[in-house]
C-alpha positions, -999 to +999 in steps of 0.1 A: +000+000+000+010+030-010+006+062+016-005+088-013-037+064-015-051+083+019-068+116+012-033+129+036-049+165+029-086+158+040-070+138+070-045+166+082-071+194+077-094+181+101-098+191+137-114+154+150-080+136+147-056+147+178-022+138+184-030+104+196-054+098+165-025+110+140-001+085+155-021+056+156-029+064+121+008+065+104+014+033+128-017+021+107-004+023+070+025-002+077-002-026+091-038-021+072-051-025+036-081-009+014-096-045+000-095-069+035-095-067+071-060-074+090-055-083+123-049-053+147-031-063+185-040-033+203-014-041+229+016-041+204+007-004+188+006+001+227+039-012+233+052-002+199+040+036+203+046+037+240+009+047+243-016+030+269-039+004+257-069+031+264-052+055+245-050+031+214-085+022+217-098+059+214-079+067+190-090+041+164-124+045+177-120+084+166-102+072+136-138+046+129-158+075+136-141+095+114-146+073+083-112+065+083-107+029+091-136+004+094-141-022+121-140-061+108-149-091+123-136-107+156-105-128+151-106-148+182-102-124+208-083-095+183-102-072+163-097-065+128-099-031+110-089-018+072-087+015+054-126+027+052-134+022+013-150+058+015-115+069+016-102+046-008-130+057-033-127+093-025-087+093-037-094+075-072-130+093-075-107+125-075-075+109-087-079+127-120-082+162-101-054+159-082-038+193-073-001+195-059-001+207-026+007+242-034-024+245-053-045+236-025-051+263+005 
């Protein structure tokens, strides 16, 4: 997965997604994909980030919330979560008017 395939511009410009939310989020595009669920252990992105479980858990429920990332089915006693295909369909819907960054204020 490639990162440019997030709408990075709709993302950064909005106020719902705090620190916590952000980080969670760029941990995220090493681990999840657009077209199937992937198993998410909440405790490693703890361990991994150096955030508390708690934290984690908001954040990807913001991130859900937020159309971001979707929920999947229960793996056992893991969850697991992809890119929301609103996003994914939102960056090829407007693939074709795609402005460099300088363009966009």
């Amino acid at each position: 997965m490639e990162i440019d395939q997030l709408n990075g511009i709709l993302i950064a410009r909005s106020s719902a997604f705090g620190g916590e939310a952000h980080k969670i989020l760029w941990y995220l595009t090493a681990r999840l994909e657009f077209d199937r669920y992937s198993i998410v252990n909440i405790g490693e992105i703890s361990w991994d980030l150096g955030l508390k479980s708690q934290a984690v858990s908001r954040a990807l429920r913001t991130l859900i919330d937020g159309g971001i990332v979707e929920r999947g089915p229960r793996v056992g006693k893991r969850n697991s979560f992809r890119f929301a295909r609103m996003v994914a369909e939102r960056r090829v819907a407007n693939h074709s008017q795609h402005q460099p960054l300088s363009a966009v204020a």
